[in-house]
C-alpha positions in Angstrom: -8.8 -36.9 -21.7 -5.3 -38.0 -22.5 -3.0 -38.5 -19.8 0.0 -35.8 -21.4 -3.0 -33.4 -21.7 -4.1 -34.0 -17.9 -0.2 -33.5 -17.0 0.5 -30.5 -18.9 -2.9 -28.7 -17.4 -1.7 -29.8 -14.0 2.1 -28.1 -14.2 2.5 -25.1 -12.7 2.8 -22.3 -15.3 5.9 -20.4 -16.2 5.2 -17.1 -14.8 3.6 -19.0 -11.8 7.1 -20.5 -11.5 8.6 -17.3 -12.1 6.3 -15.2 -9.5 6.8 -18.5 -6.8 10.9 -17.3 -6.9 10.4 -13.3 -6.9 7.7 -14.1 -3.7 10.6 -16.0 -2.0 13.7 -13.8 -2.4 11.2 -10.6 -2.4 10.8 -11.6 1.2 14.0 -12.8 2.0 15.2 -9.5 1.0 12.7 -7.0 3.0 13.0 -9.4 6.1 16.5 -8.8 6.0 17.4 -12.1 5.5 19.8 -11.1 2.6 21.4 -7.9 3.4 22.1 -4.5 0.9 25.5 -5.8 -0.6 24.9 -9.7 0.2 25.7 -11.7 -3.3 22.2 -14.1 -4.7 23.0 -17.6 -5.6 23.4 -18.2 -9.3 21.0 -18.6 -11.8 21.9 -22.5 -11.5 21.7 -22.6 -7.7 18.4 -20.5 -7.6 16.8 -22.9 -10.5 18.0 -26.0 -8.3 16.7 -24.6 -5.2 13.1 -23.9 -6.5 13.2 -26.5 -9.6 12.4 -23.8 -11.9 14.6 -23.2 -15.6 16.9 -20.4 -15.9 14.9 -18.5 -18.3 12.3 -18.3 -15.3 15.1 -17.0 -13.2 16.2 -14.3 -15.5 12.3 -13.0 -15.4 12.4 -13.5 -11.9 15.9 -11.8 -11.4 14.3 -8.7 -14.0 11.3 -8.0 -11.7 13.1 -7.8 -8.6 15.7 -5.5 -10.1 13.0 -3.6 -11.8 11.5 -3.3 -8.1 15.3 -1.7 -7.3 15.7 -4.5 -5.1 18.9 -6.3 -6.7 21.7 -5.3 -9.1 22.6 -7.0 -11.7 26.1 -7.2 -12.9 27.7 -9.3 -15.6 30.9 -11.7 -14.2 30.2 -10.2 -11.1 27.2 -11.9 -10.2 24.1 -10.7 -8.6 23.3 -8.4 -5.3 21.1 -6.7 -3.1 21.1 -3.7 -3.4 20.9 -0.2 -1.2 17.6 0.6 0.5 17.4 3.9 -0.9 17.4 2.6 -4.5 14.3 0.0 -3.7 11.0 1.2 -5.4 9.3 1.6 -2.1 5.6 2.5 -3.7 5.7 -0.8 -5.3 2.6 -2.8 -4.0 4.7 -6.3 -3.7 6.9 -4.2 -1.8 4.9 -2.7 0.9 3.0 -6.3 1.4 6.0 -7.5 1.9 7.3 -4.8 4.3 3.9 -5.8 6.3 5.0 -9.7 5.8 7.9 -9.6 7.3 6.5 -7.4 10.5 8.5 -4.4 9.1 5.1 -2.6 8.7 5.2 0.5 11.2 7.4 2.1 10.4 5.9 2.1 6.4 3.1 3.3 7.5 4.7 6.0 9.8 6.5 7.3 6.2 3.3 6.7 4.3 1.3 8.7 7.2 3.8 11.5 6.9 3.2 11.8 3.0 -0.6 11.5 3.3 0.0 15.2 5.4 2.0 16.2 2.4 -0.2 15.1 -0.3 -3.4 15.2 0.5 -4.6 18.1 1.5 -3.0 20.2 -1.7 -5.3 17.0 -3.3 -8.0 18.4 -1.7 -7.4 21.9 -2.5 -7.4 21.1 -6.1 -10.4 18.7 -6.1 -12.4 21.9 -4.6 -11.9 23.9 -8.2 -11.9 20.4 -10.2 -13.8 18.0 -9.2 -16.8 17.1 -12.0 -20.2 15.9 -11.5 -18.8 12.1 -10.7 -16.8 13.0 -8.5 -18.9 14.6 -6.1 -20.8 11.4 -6.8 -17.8 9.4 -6.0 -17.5 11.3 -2.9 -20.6 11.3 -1.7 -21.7 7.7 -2.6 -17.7 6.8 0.0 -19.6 8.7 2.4 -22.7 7.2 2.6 -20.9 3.5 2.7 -18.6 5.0 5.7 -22.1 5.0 7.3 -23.5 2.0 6.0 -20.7 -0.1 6.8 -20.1 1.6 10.4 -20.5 -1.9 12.3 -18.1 -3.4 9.6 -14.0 -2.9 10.0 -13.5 -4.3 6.8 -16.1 -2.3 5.2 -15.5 0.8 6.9 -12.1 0.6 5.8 -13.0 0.1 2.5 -15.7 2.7 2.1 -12.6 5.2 4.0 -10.2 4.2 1.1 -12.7 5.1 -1.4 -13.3 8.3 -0.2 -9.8 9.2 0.1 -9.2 7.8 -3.6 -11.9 9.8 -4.9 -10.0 13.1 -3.6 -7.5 11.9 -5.2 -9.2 11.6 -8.5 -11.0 14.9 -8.2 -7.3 16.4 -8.3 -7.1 16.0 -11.7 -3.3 15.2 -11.4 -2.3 12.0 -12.9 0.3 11.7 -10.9 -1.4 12.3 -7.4 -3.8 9.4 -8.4 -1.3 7.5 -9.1 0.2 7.3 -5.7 -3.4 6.5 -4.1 -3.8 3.7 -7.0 -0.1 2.5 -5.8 -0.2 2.9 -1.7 -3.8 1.8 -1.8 -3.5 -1.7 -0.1 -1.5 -0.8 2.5 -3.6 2.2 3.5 -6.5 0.0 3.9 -4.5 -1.5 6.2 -3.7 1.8 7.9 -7.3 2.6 8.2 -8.0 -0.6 9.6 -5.1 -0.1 12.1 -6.6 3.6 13.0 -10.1 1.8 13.8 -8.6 -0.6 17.0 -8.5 3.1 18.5 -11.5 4.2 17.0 -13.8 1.5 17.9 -16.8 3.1 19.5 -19.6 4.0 16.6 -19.7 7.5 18.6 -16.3 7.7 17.2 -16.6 7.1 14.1 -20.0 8.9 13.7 -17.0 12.1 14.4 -14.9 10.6 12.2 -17.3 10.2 9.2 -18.2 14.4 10.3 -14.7 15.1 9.8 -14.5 13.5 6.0 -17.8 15.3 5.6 -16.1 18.8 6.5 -13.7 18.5 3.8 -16.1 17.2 1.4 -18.5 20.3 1.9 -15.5 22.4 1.7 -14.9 20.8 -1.8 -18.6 20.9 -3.1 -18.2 25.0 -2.2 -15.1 25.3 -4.0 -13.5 26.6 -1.0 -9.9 25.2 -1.6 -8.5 26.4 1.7 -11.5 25.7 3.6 -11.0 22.0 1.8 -7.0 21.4 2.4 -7.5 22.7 6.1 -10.1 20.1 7.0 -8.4 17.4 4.9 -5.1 18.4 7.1 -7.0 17.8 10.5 -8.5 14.6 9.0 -5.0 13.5 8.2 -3.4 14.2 11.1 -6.5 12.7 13.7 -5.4 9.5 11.4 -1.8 10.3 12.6 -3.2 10.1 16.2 -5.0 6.8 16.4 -2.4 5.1 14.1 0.4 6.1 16.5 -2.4 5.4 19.6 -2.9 1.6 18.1 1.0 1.2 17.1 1.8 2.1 20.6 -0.8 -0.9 22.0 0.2 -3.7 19.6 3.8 -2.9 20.6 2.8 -3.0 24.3 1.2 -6.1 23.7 3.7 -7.6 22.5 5.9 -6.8 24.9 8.5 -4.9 22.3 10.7 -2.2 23.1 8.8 0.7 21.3 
């Protein structure tokens, strides 16, 4: 093979280029490391700092404000902006709220609109959910039990089941937000399990997804969002249980 050809396979791709400068300042930006108000470099300082052209700086510079992290203003220049405005279901941005050790109190807010959400999911799955869902819900079940010596796959088989409520809504936009918050609430689940650890446990914790899918298979939509709220909320418990112990560990002031 030609040398030029070898090269040009070699070099990093634009939009690698591109995702290597919205990674960076993404993080800088959660961390806290550039503050709401706090002016970016230039496009011709940011392309000098991470050897990158200014068209890839401009794509860079659209995702993050498309993200609601940065506002862009012409002869002004470029800033971070308010917290409020950031796009807080965006996956990049809750991975990097976990990066940047910022995670607890994400998962606090997510936990809070899980208790919302979910159970009204529920409710509506009971009168809507179709043959594949009860499917879906079943086969998340059976893998909670198949995978109960597994924290990864526990979690995962968890996440499923969950998801599948939220498809058996029927609401796009309720499946939406599970699609969206799905990462990180693997990573709640996984969180839940350090206080959930004996398979005793989680044998009652598997019983307590199977109330609210039996409530759901009856059609019983109260029966379902009751359950789905006390499955929520003994979530709530061990999260808060295994927060409390990594801060303890760590020797933080809670």
């Amino acid at each position: 093979m030609p040398d030029h050809e070898f090269n040009t396979i070699n070099q990093p791709s634009t939009k690698g280029l591109q995702r290597r400068v919205v990674e960076d300042l993404g993080c800088q930006i959660i961390s806290g490391s550039l503050r709401p108000g706090d002016f970016l470099p230039t496009e011709p300082e940011i392309g000098d700092q991470f050897g990158v052209s200014r068209t890839s700086v401009r794509e860079a510079m659209r995702i993050l404000s498309a993200k609601g992290l940065i506002e862009i203003r012409q002869k002004i220049g470029t800033r971070v902006s308010d917290k409020k405005n950031w796009n807080v279901f965006d996956s990049d941005i809750l991975r990097w709220h976990h990066q940047a050790g910022h995670g607890h109190e994400v998962m606090r807010d997510l936990i809070e609109m899980r208790q919302i959400l979910e159970p009204e999911a529920a409710k509506l799955a009971a009168t809507r959910a179709s043959i594949d869902d009860h499917q879906n819900l079943q086969l998340a079940l059976g893998q909670m039990l198949e995978e109960i010596n597994s924290p990864d796959g526990y979690a995962r088989a968890d996440l499923n089941f969950h998801l599948s409520i939220y498809g058996a809504s029927k609401n796009s936009l309720l499946w939406q937000f599970g699609i969206v918050v799905a990462e990180f609430l693997k990573r709640v689940f996984m969180m839940q399990q350090q206080t959930v650890r004996e398979n005793q446990d989680l044998l009652q914790d598997i019983e307590l997804h199977k109330a609210v899918y039996e409530h759901i298979s009856k059609g019983d939509g109260q029966g379902a969002e009751q359950a789905m709220l006390k499955l929520v909320l003994e979530g709530k418990r061990a999260l808060i249980d295994a927060l409390n112990a990594e801060t303890r560990n760590s020797g933080s002031t809670p």
